[in-house]
C-alpha positions, 0 to 999 in steps of 0.5 A, spaced: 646 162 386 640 158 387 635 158 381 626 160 382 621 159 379 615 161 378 611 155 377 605 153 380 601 147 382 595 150 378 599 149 372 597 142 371 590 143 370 591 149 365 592 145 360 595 148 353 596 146 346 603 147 341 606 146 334 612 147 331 613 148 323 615 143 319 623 144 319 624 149 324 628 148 331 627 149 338 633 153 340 630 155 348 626 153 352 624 158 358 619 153 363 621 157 371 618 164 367 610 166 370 608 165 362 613 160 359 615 159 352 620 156 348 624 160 342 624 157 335 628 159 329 627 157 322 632 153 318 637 158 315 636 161 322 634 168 319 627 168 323 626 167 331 619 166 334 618 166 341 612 161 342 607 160 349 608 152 352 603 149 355 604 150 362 603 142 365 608 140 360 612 146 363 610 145 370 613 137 369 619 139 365 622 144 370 620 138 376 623 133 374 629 130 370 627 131 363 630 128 357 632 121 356 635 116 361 641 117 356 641 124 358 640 124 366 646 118 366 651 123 361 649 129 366 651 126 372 657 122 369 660 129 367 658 132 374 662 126 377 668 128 373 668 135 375 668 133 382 674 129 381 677 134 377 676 139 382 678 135 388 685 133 383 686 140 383 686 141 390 691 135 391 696 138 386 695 131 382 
């Protein structure tokens, strides 16, 4: 199944703003929605609040390979491995 988004290019001249309170998480980000948002909880995970993101950033975020270069190096090291896996598998190895 092929992701889609509903980005657009306009999004990076829409400009935005977000705060996150002191101590609470960020436990979903949901940047290919028409109105994106990220999900909150606070500490003790009781309270859940579903919060509008800027949309350059979730236009940028969602275009590109976000994360560090630790993160983008480990993704393609596990896909590497699930290849090989696979191929393994297939062989009867």
């Amino acid at each position: 199944m092929k992701h889609t988004s509903c980005k657009i290019p306009e999004w990076q001249e829409a400009g935005g703003a977000i705060e996150i309170p002191v101590g609470w998480f960020v436990c979903g980000a949901y940047f290919d929605v028409a109105e994106p948002y990220i999900e909150i909880s606070d500490p003790d995970c009781l309270d859940r609040v579903k919060l509008p993101f800027p949309k350059p950033l979730a236009y940028y975020l969602s275009t590109h390979w976000c994360g560090s270069a630790c993160m983008h190096e480990s993704i393609e090291d596990g896909a590497k491995r699930e290849v090989q896996n696979t191929i393994k598998q297939a062989l009867g190895l």
